[in-house]
C-alpha positions in Angstrom: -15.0 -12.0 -59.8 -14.0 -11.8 -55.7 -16.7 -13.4 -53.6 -16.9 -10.1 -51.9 -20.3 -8.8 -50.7 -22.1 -6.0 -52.3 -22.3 -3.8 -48.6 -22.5 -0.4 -50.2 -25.8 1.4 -49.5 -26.8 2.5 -52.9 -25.9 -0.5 -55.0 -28.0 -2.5 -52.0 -31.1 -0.3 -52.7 -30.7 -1.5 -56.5 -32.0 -5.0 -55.8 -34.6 -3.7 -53.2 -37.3 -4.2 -55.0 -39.3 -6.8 -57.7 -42.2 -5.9 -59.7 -44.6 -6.9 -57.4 -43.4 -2.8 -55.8 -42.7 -4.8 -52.4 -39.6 -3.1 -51.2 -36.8 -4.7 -48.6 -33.1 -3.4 -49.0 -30.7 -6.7 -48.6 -28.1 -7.0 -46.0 -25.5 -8.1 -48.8 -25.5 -8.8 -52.1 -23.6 -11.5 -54.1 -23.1 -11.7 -58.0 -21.4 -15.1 -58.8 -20.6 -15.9 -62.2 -20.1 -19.9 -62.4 -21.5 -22.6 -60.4 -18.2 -22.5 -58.4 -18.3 -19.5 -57.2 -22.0 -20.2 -56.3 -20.9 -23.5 -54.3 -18.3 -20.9 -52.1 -20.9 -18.2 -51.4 -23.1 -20.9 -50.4 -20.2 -22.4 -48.3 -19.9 -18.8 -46.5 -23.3 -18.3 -46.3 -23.6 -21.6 -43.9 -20.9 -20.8 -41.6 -22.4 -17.3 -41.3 -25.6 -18.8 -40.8 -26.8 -16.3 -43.6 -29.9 -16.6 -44.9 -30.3 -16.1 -49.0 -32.9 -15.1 -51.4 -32.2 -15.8 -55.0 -33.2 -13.1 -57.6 -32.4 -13.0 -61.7 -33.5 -10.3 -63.2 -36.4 -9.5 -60.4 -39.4 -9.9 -62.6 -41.4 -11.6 -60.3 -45.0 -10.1 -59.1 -45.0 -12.0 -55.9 -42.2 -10.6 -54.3 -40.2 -13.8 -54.3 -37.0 -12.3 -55.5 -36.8 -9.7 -52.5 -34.9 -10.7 -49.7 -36.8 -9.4 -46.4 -33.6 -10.8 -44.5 -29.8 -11.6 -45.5 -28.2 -11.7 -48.8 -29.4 -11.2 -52.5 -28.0 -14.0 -54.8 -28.1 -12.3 -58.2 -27.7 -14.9 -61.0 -27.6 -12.2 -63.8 -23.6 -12.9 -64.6 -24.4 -16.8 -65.1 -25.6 -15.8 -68.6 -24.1 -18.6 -70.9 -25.5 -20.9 -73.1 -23.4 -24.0 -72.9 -25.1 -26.3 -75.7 -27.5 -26.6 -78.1 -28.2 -29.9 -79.2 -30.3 -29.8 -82.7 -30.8 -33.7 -82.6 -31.6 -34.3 -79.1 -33.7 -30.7 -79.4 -32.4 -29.6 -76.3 -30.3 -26.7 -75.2 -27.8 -26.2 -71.7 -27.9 -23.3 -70.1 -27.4 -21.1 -66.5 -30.0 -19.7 -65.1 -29.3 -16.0 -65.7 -29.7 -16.3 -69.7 -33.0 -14.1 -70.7 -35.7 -15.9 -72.0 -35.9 -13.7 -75.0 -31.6 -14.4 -75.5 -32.5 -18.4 -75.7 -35.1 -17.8 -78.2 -33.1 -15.9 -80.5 -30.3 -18.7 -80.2 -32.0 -21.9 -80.9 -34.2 -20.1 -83.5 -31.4 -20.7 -86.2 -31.6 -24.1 -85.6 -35.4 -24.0 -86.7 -35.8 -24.7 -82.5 -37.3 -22.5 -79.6 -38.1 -22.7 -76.4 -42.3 -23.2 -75.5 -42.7 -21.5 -72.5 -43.2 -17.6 -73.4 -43.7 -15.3 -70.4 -44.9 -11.8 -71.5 -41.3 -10.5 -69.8 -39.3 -13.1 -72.2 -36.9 -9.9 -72.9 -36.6 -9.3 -68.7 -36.9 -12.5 -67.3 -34.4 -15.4 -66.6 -34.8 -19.4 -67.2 -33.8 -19.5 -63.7 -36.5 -17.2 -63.0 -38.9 -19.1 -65.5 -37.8 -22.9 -63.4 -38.1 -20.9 -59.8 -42.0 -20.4 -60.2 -42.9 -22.5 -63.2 -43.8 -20.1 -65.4 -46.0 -19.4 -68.6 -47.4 -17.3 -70.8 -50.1 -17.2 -73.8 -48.8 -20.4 -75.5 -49.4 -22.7 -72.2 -52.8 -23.2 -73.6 -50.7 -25.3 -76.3 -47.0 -26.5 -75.2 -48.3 -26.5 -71.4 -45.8 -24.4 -68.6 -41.9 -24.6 -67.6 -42.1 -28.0 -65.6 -42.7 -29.7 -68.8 -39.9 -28.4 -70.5 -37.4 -29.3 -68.3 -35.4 -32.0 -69.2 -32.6 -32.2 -66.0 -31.2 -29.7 -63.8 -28.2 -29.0 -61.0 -28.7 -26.9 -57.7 -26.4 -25.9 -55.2 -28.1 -26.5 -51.7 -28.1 -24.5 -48.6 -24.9 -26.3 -47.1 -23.1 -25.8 -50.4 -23.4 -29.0 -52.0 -24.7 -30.2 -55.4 -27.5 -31.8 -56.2 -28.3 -33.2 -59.8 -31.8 -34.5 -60.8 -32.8 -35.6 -64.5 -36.1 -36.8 -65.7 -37.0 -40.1 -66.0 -37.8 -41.6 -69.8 -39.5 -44.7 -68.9 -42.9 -45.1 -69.8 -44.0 -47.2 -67.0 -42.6 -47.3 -63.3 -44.1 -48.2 -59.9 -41.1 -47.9 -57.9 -43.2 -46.4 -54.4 -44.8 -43.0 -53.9 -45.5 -41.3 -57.4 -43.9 -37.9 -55.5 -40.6 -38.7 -55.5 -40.5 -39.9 -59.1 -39.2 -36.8 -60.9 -36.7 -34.9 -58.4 -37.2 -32.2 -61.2 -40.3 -31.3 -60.4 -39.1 -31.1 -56.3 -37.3 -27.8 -57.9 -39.7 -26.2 -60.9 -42.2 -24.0 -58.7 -40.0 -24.1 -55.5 -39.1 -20.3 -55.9 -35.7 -20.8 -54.5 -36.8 -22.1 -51.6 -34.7 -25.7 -51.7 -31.8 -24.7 -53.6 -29.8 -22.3 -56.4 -30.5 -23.5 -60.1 -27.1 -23.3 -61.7 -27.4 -25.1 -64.8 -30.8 -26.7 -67.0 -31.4 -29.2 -69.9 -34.2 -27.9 -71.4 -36.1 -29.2 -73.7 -37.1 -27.6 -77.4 -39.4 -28.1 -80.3 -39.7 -27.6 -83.8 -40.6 -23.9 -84.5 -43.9 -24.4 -86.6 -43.4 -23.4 -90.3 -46.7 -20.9 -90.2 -48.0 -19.0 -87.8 -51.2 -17.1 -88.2 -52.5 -14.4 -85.2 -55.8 -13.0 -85.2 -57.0 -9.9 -83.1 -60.7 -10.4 -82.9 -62.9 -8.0 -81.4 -66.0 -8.3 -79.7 -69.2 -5.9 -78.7 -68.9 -7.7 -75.1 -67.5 -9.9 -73.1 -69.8 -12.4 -72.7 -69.8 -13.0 -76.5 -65.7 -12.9 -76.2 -65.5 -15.6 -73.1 -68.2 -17.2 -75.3 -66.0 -17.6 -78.4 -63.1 -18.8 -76.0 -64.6 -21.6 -75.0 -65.7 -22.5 -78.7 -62.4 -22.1 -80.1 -61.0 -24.7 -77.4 -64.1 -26.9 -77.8 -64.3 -27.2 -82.0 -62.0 -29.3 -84.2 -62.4 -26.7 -86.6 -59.4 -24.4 -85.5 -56.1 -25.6 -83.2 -55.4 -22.6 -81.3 -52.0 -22.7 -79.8 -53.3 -19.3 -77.5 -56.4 -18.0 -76.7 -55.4 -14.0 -75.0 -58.4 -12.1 -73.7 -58.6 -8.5 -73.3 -61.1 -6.6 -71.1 -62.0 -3.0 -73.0 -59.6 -1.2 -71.2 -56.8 -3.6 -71.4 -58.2 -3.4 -75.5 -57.7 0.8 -75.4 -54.1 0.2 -73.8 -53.2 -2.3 -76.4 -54.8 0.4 -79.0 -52.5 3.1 -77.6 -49.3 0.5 -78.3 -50.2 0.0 -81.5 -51.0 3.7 -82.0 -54.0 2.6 -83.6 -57.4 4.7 -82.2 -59.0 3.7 -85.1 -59.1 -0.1 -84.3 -62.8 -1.2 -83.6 -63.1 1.8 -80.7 -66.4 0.9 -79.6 -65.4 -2.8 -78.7 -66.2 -4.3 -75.4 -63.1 -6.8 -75.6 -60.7 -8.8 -77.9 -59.7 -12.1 -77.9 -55.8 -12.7 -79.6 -55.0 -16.1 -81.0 -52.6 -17.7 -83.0 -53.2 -20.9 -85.2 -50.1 -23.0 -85.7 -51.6 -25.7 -87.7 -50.0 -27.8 -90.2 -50.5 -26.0 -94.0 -52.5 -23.1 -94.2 -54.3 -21.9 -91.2 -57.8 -22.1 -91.3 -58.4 -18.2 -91.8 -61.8 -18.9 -93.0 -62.5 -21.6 -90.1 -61.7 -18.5 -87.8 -64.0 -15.7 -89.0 -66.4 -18.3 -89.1 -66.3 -18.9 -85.6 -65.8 -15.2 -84.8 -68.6 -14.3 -86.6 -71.1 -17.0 -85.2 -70.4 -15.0 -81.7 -70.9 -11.5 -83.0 -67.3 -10.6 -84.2 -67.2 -7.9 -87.2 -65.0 -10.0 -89.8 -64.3 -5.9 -90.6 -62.8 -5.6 -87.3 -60.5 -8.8 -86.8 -56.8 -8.2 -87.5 -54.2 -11.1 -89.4 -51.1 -11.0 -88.1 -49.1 -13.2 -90.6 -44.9 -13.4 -90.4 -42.7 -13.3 -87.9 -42.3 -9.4 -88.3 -45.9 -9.4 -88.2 -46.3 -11.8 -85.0 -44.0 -9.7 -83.1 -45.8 -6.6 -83.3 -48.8 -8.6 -81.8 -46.5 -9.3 -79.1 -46.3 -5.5 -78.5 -49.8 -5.8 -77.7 -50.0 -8.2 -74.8 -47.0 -6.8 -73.3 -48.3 -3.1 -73.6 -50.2 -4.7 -70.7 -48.3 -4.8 -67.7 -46.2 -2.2 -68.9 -49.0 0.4 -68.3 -49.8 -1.0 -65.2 -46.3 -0.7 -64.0 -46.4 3.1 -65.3 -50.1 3.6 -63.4 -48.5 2.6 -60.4 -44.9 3.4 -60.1 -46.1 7.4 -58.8 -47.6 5.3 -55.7 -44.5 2.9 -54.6 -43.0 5.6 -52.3 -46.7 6.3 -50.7 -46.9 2.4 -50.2 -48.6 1.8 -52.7 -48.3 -0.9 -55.7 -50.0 -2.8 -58.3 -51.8 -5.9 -56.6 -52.8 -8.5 -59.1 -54.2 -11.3 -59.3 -53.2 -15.1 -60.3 -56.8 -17.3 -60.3 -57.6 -19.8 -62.8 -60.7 -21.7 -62.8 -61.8 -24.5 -65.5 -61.8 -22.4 -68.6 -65.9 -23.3 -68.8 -66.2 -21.4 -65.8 -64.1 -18.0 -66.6 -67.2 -16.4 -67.2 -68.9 -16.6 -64.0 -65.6 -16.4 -62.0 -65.1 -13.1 -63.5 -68.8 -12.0 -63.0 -68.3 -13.1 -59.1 -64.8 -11.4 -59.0 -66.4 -8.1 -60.3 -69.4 -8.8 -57.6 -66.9 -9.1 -54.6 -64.7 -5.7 -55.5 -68.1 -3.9 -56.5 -68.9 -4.6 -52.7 -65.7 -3.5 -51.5 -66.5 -0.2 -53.7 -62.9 -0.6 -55.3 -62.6 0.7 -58.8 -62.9 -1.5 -61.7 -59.6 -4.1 -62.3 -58.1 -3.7 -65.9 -59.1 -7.4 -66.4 -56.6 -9.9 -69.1 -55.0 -12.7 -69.5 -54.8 -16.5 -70.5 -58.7 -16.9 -70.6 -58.1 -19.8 -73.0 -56.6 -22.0 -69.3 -59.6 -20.3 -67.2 -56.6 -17.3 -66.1 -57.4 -13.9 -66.0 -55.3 -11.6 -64.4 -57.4 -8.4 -62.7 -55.1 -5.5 -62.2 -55.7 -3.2 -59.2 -53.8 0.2 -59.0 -53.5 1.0 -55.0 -52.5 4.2 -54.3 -51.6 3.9 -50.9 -51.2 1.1 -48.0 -55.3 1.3 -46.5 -55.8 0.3 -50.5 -53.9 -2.3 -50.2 -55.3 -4.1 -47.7 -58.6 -3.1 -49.4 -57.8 -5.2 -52.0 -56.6 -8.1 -50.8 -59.4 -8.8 -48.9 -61.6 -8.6 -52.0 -59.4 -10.6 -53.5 -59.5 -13.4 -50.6 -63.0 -13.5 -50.8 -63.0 -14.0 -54.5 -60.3 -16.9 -53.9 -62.7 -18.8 -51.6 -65.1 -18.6 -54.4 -62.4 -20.2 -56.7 -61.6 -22.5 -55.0 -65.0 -24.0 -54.8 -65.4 -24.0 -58.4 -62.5 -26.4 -58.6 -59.9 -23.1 -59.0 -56.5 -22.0 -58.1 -55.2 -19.5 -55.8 -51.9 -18.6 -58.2 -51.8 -20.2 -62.2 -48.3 -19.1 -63.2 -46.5 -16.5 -60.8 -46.1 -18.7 -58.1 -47.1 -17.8 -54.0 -44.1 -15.8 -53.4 -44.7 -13.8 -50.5 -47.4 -11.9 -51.3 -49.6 -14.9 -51.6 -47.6 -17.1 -49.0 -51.1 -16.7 -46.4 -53.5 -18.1 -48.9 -51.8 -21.1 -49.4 -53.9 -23.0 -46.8 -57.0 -21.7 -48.6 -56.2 -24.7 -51.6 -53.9 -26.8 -49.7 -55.1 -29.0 -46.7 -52.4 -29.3 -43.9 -51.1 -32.9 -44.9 -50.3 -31.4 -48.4 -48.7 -28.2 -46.5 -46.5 -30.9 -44.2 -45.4 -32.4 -47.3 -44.0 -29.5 -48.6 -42.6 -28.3 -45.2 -40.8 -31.6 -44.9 -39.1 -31.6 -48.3 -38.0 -28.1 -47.5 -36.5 -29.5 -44.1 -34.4 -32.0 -46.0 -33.2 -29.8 -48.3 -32.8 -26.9 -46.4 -33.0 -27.9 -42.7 -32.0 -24.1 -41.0 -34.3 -22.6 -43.4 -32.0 -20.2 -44.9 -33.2 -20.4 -48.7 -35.8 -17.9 -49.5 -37.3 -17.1 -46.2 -41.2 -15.6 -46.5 -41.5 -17.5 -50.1 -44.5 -20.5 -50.2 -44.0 -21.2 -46.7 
């Protein structure tokens, strides 16, 4: 392709906005489609003194893939998978390959990739390194930075940079920080440099996997089971998915299923990957000691089967998108939120979060999420800007009290912009200088990603 700029109004408002409904039309936008053509927009970018924003496929809910100023870097034509190594169990690739592509890929190969954001069919590895990103099997492979074998970015003047993981068991070479040059880049939300290429690492796919739905008459007794089915030897649950009842009626409504335990007050989805036959029995067991209708809970057993549970979780932010999208032109957006506490404490962190926007007399959040790591995710609808800012002051009140129970202010999204000014809320100034001196060395004019983390 020419390195000429995107300048035309329309195709501009294309890439205006993310999913977070945060809107800013770019001043240019540039679609490379190999490394070297990434390294000259860089180039022109520094001798324009151009600031640039890196988006892949724009799912991000914290508006870091929205330029406010300067040019879009769209990394959507660097789709290729370059390797995979069935051996090593790794696979090369660039950053615009979907998550959803990769999986179907290595899956001949009896591999896959752990990491499994509900978006895996919109969102980007690049996307998946830039905020270190999840999903409902965290709870048993763990997020993107582990997964990350080596990568290359282009910096802000244009150069490469290559970092690869160390192997060593052992090392005491000074501070523990700068170990891993990896991990400088998995979170950093495209604030030190351009991911153009990733080693990432793959596992064995297990040989069964067994998902159960398992309503509950309440939440307490669902949180309750939670935190049994992480605490027992009985069961190995590779995800732990908690639905609130409304986020149970919209997953209903997917499945086109009314007649699925109606009167529940939530569902917990899990899957067991355990070697041999998953303890089925084990689970009702365990459902049952916490008030679970064995009648009620749902086996979802083959990969046919597994994927149609799938359906469910994503269902999720799908309606929320659709409950807000009449809003976006009034100002308005989905706000969401990204809190984890220990998981012992979910219960009581979601009682106080429910306290806080009861005082703020907002109307109740469709409440799921990864309740198996202490993450729920409360979804706010705000129909116009006053709502907004309704909201988020709720929700910084219900971070303070996070935070003291040992929480975090964003589990798997990132801070983007939208959560750029509660930062300082879990991270003392020395840690903030830290971070605002390894973006100096790696992007001293501050051009990458402006309004993202920092």
């Amino acid at each position: 392709m020419s390195l000429d700029l995107l300048r035309d109004a329309s195709a501009l408002e294309g890439y205006a906005r993310d999913v977070s409904g945060l809107r800013a039309v770019p001043e240019a936008v540039a679609r490379p489609e190999s490394a070297a053509e990434v390294h000259a927009l860089m180039r022109m970018a520094a001798a324009d003194g151009a600031c640039v924003t890196t988006a892949g496929a724009q799912t991000s809910t914290t508006g870091a893939s929205v330029a406010e100023c300067g040019w879009l870097l769209s990394t959507r034509a660097m789709a290729r998978i370059l390797d995979i190594d069935p051996v090593q169990r790794t696979v090369r690739v660039e950053p615009g390959v979907l998550i959803g592509d990769l999986q179907r890929a290595c899956a001949p190969e009896g591999l896959f990739f752990a990491p499994d954001p509900t978006s895996e069919e919109e969102c980007t590895v690049g996307g998946a390194i830039a905020c270190n990103a999840s999903g409902p099997r965290t709870l048993a492979y763990g997020p993107t930075r582990r997964h990350v074998r080596s990568l290359t970015a282009v910096l802000a003047d244009g150069s490469d940079f290559h970092a690869h993981r160390s192997t060593v068991e052992k090392n005491t070479v000074g501070y523990q920080m700068a170990h891993d040059p990896v991990d400088w880049f998995v979170g950093s939300e495209g604030t030190l440099g351009i991911v153009t290429e990733a080693d990432l690492v793959l596992l064995p796919i297990p040989p069964r996997v067994l998902g159960l739905g398992v309503p509950f008459p309440d939440e307490a007794r669902a949180l309750a089971f939670i935190v049994a089915a992480r605490q027992t030897p009985a069961v190995a649950p590779r995800c732990l998915e908690y639905f609130d009842a409304e986020s149970f009626a919209i997953a209903r409504t997917a499945m086109d299923d009314s007649s699925w335990a109606p009167r529940a007050g939530a569902m917990v989805y899990t899957e067991d990957a355990g070697d041999g036959d998953a303890p089925l029995d084990d689970w009702l067991a365990l459902a049952e000691q916490f008030g679970a209708n064995a009648g009620d809970v749902r086996a979802f057993d083959g990969e046919q089967a597994l994927r149609e549970a799938r359906r469910l979780r994503h269902a999720l932010p799908a309606a929320m998108h659709e409950r807000t999208a009449p809003f976006l032109p009034h100002g308005g957006r989905r706000v969401s939120t990204d809190w984890a506490v220990p998981y012992p404490l979910a219960a009581p962190a979601l009682a106080e979060a429910r306290r806080i926007a009861d005082a703020h007399r907002l109307p109740p959040a469709v409440t799921y999420g990864h309740l198996g790591n202490g993450h729920p995710h409360q979804n706010f609808v705000a129909q116009h800007p006053g709502d907004v800012a309704r909201i988020e002051q709720a929700i910084a009140e219900t971070l303070h009290a996070i935070i003291a129970m040992g929480g975090t202010v964003a589990a798997e999204h990132g801070i983007g912009k939208i959560k750029s000014k509660w930062l300082a809320l879990q991270a003392g100034p020395r840690q903030v200088a830290m971070m605002r001196a390894l973006k100096q060395e790696f992007d001293p004019g501050h051009r990458l990603a402006p309004g993202n983390i920092l």
